[in-house]
VEXZA-900162 format. One record per atom (N, C-alpha, C, O, CB): chain; residue number from 1; residue in one letter; atom name; x, y, z. Coordinates in pm, 1 decimal, padded with zeros to 6 digits. Glycine has a CB too. Layout:
BEGIN
> chain,n,res,atom,c1,c2,c3
> A,NUM,A,CA,X,Y,Z $
...
This chain:
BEGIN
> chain,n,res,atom,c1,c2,c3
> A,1,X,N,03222.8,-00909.3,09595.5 $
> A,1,X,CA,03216.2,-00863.1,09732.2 $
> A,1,X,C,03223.9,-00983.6,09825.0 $
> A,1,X,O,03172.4,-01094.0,09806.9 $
> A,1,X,CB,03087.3,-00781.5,09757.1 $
> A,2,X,N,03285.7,-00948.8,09911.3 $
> A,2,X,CA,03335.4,-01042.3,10026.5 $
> A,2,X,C,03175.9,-01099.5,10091.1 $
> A,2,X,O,03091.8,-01009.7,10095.2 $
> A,2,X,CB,03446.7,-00938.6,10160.5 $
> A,3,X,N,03136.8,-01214.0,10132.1 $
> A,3,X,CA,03027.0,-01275.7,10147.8 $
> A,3,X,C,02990.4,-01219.6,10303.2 $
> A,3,X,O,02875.6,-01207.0,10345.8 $
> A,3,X,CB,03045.5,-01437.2,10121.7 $
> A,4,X,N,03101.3,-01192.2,10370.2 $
> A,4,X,CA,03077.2,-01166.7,10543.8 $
> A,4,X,C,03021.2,-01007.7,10511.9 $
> A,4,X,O,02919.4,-00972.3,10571.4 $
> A,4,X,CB,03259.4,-01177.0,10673.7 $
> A,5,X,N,03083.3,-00918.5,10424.3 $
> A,5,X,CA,03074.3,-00805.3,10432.0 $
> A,5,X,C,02853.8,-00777.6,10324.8 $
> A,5,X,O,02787.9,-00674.8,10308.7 $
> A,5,X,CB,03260.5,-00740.6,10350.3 $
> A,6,X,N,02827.5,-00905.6,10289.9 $
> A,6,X,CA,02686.4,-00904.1,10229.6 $
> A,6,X,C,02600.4,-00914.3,10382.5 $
> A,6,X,O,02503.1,-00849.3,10420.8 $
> A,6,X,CB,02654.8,-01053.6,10103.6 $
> A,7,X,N,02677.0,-01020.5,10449.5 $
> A,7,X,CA,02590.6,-01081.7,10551.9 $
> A,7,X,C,02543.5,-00958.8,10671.0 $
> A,7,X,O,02431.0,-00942.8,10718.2 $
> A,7,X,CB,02682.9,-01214.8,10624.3 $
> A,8,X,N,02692.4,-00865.7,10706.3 $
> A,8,X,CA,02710.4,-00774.4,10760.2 $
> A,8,X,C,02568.4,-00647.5,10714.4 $
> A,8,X,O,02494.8,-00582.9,10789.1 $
> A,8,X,CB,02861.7,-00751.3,10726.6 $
> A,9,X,N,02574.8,-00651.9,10590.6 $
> A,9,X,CA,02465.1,-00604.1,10529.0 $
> A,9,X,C,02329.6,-00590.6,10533.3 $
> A,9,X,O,02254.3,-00494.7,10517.0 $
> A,9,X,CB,02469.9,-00635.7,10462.4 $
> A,10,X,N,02313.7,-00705.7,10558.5 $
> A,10,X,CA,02174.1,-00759.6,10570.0 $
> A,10,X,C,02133.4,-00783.6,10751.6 $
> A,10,X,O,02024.0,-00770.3,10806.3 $
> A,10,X,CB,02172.1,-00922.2,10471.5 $
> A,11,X,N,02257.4,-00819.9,10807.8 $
> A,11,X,CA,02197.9,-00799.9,10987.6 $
> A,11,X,C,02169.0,-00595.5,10994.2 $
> A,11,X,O,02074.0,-00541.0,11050.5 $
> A,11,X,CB,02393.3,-00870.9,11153.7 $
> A,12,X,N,02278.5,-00527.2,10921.7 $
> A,12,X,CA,02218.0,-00348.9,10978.8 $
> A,12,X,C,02128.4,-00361.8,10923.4 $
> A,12,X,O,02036.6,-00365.5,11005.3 $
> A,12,X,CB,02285.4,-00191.3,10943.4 $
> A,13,X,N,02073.0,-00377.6,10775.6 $
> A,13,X,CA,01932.2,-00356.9,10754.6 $
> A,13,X,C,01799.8,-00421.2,10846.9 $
> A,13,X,O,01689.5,-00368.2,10859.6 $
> A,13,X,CB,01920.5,-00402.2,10624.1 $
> A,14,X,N,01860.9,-00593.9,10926.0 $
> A,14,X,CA,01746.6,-00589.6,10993.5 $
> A,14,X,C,01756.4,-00508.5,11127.7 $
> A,14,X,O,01667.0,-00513.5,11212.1 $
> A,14,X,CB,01704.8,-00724.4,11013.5 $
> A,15,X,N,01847.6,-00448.5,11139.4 $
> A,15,X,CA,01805.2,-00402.0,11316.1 $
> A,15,X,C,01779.3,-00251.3,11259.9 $
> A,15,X,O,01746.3,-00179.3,11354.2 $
> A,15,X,CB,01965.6,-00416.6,11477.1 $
> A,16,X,N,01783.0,-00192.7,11157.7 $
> A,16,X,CA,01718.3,-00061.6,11124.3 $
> A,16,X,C,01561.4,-00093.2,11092.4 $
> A,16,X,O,01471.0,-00009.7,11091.0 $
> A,16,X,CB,01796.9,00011.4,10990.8 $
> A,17,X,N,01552.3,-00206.0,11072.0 $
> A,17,X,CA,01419.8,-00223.8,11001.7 $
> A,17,X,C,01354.9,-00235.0,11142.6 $
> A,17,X,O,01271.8,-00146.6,11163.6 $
> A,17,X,CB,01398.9,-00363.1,10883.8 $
> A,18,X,N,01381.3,-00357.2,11282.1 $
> A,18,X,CA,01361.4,-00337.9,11390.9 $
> A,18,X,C,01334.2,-00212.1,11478.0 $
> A,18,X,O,01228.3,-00195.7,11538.5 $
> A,18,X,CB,01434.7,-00388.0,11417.2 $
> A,19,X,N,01433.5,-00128.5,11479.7 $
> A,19,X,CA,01449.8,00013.5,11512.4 $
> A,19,X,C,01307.9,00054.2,11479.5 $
> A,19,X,O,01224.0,00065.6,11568.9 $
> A,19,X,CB,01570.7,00096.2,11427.6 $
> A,20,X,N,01283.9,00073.4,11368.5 $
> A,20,X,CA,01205.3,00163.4,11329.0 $
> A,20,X,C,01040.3,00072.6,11337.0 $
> A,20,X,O,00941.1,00144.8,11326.9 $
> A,20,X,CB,01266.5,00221.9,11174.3 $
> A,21,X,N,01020.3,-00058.7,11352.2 $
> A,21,X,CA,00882.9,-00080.8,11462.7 $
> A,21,X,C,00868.3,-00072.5,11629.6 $
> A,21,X,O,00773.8,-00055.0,11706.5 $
> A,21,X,CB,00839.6,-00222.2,11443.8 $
> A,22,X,N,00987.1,-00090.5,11641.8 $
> A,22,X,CA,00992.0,-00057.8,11754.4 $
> A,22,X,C,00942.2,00099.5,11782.5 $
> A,22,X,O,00850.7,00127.0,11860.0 $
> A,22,X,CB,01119.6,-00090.8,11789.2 $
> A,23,X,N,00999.1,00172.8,11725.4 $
> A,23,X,CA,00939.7,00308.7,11687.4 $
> A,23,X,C,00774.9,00310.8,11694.3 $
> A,23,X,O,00693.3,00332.1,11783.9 $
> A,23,X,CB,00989.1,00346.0,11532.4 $
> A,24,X,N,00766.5,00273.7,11535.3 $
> A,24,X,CA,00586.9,00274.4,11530.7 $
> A,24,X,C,00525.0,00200.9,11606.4 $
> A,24,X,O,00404.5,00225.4,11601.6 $
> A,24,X,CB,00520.1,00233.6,11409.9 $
> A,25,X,N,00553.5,00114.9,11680.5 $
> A,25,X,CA,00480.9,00056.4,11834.5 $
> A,25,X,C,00470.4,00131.4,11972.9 $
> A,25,X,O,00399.5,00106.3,12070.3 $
> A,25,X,CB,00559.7,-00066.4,11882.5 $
> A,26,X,N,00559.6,00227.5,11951.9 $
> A,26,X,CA,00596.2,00356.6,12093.9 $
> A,26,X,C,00647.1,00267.9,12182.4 $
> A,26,X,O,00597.9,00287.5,12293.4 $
> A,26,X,CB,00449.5,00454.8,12183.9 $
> A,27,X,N,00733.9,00168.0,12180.6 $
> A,27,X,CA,00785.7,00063.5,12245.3 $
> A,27,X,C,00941.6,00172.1,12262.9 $
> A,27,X,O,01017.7,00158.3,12358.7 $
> A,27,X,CB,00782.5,-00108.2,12144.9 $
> A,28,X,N,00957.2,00242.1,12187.5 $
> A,28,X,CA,01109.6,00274.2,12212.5 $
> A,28,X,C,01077.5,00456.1,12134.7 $
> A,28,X,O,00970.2,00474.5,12077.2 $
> A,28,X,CB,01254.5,00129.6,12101.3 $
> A,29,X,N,01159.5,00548.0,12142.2 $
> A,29,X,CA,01121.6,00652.8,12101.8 $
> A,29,X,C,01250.4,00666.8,12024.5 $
> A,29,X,O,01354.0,00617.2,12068.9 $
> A,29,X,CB,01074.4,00752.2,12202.3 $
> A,30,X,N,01246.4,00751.8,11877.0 $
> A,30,X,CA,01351.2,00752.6,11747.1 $
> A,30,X,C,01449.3,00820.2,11840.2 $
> A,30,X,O,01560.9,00803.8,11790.9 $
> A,30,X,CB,01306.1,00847.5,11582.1 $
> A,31,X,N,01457.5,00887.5,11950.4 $
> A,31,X,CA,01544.1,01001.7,12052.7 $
> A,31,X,C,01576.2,00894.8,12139.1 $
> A,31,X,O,01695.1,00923.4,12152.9 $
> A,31,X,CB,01454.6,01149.0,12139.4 $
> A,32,X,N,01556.8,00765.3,12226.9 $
> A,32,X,CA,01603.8,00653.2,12265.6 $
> A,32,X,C,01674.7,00617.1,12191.2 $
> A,32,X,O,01789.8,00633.0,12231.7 $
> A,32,X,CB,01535.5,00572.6,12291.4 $
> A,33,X,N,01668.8,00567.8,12084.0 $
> A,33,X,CA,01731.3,00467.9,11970.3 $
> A,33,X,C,01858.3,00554.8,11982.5 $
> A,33,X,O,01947.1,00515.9,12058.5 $
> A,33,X,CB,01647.6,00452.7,11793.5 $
> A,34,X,N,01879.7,00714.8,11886.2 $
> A,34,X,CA,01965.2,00805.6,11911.7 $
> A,34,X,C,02044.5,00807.3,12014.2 $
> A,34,X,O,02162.1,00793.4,11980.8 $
> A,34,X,CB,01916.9,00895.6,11911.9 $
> A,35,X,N,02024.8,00820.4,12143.1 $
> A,35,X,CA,02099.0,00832.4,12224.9 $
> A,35,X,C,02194.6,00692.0,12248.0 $
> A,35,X,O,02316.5,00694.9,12265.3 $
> A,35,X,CB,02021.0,00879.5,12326.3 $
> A,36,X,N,02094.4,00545.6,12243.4 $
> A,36,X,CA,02172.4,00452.8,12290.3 $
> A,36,X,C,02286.7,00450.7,12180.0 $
> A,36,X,O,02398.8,00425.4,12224.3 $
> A,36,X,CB,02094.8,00319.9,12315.7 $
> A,37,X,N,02275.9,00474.6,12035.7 $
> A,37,X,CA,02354.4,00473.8,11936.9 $
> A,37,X,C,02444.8,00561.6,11973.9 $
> A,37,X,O,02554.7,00509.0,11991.7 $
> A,37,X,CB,02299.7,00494.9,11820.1 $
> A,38,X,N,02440.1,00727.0,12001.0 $
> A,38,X,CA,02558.9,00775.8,12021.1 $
> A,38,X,C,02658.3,00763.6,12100.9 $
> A,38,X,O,02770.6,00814.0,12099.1 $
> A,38,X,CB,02548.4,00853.8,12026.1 $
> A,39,X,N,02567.4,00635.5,12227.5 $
> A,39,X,CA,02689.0,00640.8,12346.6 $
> A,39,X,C,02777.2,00547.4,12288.6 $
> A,39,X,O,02894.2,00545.0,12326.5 $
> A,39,X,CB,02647.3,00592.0,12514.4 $
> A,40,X,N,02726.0,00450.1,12179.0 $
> A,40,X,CA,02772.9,00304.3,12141.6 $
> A,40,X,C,02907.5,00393.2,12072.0 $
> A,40,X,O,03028.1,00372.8,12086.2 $
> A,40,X,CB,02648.2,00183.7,12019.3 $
> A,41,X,N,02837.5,00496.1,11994.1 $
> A,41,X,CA,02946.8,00558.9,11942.4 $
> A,41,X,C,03093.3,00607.4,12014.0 $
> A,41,X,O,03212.2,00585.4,11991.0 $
> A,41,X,CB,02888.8,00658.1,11897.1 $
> A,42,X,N,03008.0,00694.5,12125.0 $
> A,42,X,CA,03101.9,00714.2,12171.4 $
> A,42,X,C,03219.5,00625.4,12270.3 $
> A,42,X,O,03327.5,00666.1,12313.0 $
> A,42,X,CB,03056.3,00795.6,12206.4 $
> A,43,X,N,03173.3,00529.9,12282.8 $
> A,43,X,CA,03253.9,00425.0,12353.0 $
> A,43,X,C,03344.4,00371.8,12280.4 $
> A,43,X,O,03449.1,00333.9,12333.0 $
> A,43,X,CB,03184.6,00323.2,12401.8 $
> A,44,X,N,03324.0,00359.2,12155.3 $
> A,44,X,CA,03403.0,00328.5,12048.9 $
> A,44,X,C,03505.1,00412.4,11963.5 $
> A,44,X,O,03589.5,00380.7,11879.7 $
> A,44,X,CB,03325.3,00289.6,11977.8 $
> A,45,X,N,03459.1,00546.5,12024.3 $
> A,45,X,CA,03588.4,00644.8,12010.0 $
> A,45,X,C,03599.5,00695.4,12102.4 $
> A,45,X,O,03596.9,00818.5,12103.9 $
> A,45,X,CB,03598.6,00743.7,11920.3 $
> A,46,X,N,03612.0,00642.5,12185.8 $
> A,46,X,CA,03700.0,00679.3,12340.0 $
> A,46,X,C,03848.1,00702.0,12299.8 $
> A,46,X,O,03896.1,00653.1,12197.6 $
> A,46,X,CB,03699.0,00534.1,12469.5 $
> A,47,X,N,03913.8,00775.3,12382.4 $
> A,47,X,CA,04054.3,00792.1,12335.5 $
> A,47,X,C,04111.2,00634.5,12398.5 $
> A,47,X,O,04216.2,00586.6,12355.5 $
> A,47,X,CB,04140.1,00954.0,12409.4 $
> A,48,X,N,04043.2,00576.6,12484.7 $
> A,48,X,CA,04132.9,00449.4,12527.9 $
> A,48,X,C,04123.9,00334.2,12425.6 $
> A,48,X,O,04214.7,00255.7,12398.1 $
> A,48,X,CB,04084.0,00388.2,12674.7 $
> A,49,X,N,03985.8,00337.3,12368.1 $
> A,49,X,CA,03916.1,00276.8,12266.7 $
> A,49,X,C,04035.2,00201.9,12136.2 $
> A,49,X,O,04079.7,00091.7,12104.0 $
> A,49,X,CB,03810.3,00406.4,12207.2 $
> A,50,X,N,04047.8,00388.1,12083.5 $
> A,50,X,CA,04094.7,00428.5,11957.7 $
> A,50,X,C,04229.3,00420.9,11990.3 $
> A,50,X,O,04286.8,00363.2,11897.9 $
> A,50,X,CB,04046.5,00563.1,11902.5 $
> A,51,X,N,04304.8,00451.5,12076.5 $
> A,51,X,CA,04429.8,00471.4,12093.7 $
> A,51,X,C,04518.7,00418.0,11980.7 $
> A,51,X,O,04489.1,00304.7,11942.7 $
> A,51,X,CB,04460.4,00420.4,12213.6 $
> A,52,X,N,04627.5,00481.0,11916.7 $
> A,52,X,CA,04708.8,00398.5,11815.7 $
> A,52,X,C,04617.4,00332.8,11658.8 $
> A,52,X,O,04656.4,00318.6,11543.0 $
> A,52,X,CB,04767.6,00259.0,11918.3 $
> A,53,X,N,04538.1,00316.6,11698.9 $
> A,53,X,CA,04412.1,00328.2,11582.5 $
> A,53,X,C,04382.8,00368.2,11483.6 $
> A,53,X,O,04286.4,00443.1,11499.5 $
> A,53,X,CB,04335.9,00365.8,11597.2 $
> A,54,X,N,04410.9,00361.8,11385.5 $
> A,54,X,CA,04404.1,00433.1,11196.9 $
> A,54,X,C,04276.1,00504.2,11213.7 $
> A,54,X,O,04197.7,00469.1,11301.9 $
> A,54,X,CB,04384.4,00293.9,11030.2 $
> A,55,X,N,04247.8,00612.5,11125.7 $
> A,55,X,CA,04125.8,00635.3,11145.3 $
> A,55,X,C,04050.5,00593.4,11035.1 $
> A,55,X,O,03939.1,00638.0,11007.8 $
> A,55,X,CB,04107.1,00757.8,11176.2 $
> A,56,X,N,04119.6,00495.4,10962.3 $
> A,56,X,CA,04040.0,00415.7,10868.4 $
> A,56,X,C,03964.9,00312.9,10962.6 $
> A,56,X,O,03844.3,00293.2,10947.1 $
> A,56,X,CB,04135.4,00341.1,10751.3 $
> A,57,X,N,04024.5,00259.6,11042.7 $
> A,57,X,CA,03970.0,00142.8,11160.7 $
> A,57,X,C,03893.9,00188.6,11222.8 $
> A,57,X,O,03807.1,00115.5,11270.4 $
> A,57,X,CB,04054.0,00084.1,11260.4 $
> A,58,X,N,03893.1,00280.4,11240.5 $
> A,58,X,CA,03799.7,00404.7,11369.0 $
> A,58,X,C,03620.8,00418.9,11249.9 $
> A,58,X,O,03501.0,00442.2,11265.8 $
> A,58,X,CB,03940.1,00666.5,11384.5 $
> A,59,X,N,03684.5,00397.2,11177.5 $
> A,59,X,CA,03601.7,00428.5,11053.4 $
> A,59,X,C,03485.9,00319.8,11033.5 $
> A,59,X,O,03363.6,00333.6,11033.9 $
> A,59,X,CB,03699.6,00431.0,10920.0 $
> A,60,X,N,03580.3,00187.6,11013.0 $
> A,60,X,CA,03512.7,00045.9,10984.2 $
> A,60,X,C,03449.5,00034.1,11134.0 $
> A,60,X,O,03336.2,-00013.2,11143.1 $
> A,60,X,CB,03634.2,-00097.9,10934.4 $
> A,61,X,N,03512.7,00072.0,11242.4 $
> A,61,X,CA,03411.0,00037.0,11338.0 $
> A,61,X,C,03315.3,00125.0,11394.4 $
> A,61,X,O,03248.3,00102.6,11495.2 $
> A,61,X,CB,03465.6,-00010.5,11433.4 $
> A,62,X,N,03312.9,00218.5,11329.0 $
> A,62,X,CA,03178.3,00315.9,11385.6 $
> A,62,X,C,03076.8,00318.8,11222.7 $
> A,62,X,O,02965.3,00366.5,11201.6 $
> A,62,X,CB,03250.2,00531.0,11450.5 $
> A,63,X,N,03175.1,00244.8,11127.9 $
> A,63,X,CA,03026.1,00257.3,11022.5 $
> A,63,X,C,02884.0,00274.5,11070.9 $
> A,63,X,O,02799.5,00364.0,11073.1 $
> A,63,X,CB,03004.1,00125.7,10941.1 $
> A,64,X,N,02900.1,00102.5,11122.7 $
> A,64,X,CA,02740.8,00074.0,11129.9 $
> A,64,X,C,02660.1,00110.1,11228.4 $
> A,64,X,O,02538.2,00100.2,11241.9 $
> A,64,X,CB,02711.7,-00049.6,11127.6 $
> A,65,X,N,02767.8,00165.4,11314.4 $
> A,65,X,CA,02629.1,00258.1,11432.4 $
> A,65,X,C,02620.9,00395.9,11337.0 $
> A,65,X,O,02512.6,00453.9,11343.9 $
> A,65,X,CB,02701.0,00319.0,11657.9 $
> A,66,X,N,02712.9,00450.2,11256.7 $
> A,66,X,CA,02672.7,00565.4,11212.2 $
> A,66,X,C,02531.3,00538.7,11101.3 $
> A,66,X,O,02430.4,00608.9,11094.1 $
> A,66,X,CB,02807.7,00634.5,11145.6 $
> A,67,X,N,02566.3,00406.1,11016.7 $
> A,67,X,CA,02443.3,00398.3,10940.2 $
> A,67,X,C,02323.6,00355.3,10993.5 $
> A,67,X,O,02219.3,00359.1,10928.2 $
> A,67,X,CB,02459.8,00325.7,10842.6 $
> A,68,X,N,02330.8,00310.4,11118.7 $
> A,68,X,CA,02184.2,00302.1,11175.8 $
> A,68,X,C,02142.1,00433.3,11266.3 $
> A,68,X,O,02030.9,00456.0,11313.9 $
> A,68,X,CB,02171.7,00163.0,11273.5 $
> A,69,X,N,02241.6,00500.2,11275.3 $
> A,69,X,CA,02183.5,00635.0,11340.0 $
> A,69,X,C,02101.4,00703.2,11234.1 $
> A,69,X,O,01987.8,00744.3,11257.7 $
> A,69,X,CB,02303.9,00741.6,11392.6 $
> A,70,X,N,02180.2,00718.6,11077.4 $
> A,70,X,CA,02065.6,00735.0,10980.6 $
> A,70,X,C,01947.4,00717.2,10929.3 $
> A,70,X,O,01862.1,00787.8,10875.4 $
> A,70,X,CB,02079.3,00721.6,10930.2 $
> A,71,X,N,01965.3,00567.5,10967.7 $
> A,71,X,CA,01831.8,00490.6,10957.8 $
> A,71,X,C,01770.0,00479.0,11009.8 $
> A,71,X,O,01686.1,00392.4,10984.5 $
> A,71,X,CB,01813.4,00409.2,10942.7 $
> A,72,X,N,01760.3,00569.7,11143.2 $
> A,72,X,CA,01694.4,00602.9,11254.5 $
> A,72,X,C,01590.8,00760.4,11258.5 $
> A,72,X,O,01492.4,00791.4,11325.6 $
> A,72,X,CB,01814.4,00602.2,11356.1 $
> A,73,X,N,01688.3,00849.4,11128.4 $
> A,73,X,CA,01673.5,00956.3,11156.1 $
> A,73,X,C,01512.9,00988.0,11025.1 $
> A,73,X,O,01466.5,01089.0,10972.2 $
> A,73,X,CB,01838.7,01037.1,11145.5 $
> A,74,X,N,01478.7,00844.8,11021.9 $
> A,74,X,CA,01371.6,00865.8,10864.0 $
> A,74,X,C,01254.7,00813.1,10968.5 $
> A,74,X,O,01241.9,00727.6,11056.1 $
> A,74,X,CB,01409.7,00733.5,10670.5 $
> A,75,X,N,01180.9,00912.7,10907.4 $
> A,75,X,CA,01016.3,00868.4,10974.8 $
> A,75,X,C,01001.5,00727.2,10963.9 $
> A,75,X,O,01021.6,00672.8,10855.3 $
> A,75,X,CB,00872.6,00935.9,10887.6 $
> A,76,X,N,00971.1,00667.3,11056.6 $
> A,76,X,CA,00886.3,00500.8,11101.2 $
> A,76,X,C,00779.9,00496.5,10976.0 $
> A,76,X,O,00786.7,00390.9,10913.0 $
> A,76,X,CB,00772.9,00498.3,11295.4 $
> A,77,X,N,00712.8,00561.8,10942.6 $
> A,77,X,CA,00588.6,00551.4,10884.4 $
> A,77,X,C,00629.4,00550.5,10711.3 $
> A,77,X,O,00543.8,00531.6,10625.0 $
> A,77,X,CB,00485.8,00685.2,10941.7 $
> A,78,X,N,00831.0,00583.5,10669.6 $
> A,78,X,CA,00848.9,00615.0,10531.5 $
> A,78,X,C,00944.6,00509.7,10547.6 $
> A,78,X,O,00988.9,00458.3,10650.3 $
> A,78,X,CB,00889.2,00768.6,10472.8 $
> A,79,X,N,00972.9,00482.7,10401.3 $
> A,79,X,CA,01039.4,00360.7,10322.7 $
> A,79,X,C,01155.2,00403.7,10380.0 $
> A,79,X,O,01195.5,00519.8,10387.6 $
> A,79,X,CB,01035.5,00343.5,10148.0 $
> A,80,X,N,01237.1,00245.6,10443.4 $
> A,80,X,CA,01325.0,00292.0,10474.9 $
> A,80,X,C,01433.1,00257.5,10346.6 $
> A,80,X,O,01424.0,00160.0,10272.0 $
> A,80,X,CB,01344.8,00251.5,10609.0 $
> A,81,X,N,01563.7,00390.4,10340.1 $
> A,81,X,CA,01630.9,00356.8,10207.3 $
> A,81,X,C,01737.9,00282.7,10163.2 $
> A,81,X,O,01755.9,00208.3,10259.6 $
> A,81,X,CB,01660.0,00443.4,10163.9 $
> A,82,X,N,01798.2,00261.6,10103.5 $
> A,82,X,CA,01855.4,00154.7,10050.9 $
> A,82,X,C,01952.8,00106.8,10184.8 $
> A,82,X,O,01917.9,00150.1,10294.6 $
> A,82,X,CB,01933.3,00194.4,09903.9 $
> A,83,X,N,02060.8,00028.1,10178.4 $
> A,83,X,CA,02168.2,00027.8,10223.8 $
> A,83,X,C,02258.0,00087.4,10165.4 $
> A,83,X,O,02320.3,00152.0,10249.6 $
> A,83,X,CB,02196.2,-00065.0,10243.6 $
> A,84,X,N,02323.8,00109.4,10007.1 $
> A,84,X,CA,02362.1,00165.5,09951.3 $
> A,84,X,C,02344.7,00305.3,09950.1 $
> A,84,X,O,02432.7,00385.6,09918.9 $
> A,84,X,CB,02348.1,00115.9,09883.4 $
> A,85,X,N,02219.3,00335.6,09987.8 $
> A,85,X,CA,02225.8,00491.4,09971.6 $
> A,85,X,C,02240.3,00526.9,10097.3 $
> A,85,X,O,02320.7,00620.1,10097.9 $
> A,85,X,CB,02104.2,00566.8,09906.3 $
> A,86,X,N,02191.1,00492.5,10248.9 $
> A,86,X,CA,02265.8,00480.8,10338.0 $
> A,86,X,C,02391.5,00518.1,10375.1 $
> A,86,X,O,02432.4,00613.0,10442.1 $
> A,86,X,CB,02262.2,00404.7,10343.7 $
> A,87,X,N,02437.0,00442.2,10329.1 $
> A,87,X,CA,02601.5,00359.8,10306.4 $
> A,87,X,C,02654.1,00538.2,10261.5 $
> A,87,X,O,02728.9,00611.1,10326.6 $
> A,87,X,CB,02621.3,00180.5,10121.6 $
> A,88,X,N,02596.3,00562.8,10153.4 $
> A,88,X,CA,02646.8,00684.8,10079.3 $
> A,88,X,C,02649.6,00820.8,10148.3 $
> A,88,X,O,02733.8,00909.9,10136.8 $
> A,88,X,CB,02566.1,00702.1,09961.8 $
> A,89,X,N,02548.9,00817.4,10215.9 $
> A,89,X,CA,02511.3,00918.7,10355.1 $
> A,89,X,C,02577.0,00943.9,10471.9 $
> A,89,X,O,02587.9,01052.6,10528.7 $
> A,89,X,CB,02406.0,00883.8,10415.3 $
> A,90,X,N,02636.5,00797.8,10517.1 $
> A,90,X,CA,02744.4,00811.6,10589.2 $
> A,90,X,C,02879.7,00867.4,10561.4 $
> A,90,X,O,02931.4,00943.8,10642.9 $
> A,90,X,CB,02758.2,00714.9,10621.0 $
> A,91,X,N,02941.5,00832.9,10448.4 $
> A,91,X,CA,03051.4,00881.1,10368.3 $
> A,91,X,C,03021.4,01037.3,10344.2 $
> A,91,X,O,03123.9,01103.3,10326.7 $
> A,91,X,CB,03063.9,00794.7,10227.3 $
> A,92,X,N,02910.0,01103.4,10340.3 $
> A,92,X,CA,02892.1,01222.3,10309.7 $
> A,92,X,C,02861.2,01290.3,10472.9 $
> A,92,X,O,02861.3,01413.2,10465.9 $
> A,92,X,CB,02773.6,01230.5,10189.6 $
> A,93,X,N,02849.6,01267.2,10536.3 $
> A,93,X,CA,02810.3,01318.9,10706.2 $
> A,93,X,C,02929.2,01299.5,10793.4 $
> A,93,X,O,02925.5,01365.9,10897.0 $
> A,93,X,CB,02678.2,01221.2,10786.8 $
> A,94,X,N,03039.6,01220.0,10775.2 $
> A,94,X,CA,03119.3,01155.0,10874.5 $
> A,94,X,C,03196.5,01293.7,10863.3 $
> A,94,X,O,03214.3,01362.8,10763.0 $
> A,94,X,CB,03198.8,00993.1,10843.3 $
> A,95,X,N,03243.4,01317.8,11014.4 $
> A,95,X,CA,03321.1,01418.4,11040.1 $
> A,95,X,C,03456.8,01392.0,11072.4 $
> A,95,X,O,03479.4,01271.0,11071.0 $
> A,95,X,CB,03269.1,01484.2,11128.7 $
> A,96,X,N,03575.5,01476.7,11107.0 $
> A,96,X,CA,03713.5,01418.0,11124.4 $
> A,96,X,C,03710.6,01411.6,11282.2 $
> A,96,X,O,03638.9,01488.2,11346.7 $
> A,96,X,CB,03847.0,01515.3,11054.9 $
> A,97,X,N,03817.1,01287.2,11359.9 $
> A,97,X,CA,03813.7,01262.2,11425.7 $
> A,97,X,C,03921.7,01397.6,11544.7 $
> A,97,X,O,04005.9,01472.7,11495.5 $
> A,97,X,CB,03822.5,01131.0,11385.9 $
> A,98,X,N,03896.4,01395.6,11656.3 $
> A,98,X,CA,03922.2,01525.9,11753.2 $
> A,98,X,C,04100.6,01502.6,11639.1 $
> A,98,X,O,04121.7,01602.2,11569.8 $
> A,98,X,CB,03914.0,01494.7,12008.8 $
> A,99,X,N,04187.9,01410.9,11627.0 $
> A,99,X,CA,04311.4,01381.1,11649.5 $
> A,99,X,C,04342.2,01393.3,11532.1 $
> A,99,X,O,04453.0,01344.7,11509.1 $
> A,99,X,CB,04346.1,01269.0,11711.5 $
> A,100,X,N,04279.7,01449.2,11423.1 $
> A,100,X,CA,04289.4,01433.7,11264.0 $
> A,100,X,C,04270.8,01644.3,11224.6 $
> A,100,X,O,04313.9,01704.9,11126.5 $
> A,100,X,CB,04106.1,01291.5,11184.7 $
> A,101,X,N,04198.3,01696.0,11336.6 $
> A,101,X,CA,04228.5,01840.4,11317.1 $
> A,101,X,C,04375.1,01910.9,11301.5 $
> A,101,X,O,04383.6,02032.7,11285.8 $
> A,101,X,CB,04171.6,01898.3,11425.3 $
């Protein structure tokens, strides 16, 4: 495995791990976190965004807000789970894009 794509790895796990004290501190609420993530999302599939855009690319760049929206969606107070299984969650949740119907 490509060394950027380990490193890549290990920064989502720390800002999920962040996320979620921020959480158990009431510094930020799991429905904050959510929202700022979906707009990130959605800015990133903007049709101006995406335009001409594979939706494999559309893909690689909404991974990691999609896997920290997951990692958002697990109680503060429970283990958070792998990256790998994560990782696997996303691939199983991701929906087709408006332009792929």
């Amino acid at each position: 495995m490509n060394v950027a794509n380990l490193q890549l790895e290990g920064l989502l796990m720390a800002v999920a791990s962040i996320n979620h004290v921020l959480v158990r501190k009431g510094i930020l609420t799991a429905e904050e976190i959510d929202i700022a993530l979906r707009k990130a999302e959605a800015s990133e599939t903007s049709q101006e965004r995406s335009e001409g855009m594979s939706a494999s690319s559309r893909d690689a760049i909404n991974f990691p807000i999609r896997l920290l929206e997951l990692a958002n969606q697990c109680q503060p107070e429970a283990d958070m789970p792998s990256f790998s299984k994560l990782a696997r969650m996303v691939g199983k949740v991701k929906e087709p894009y408006n332009d792929q119907l």
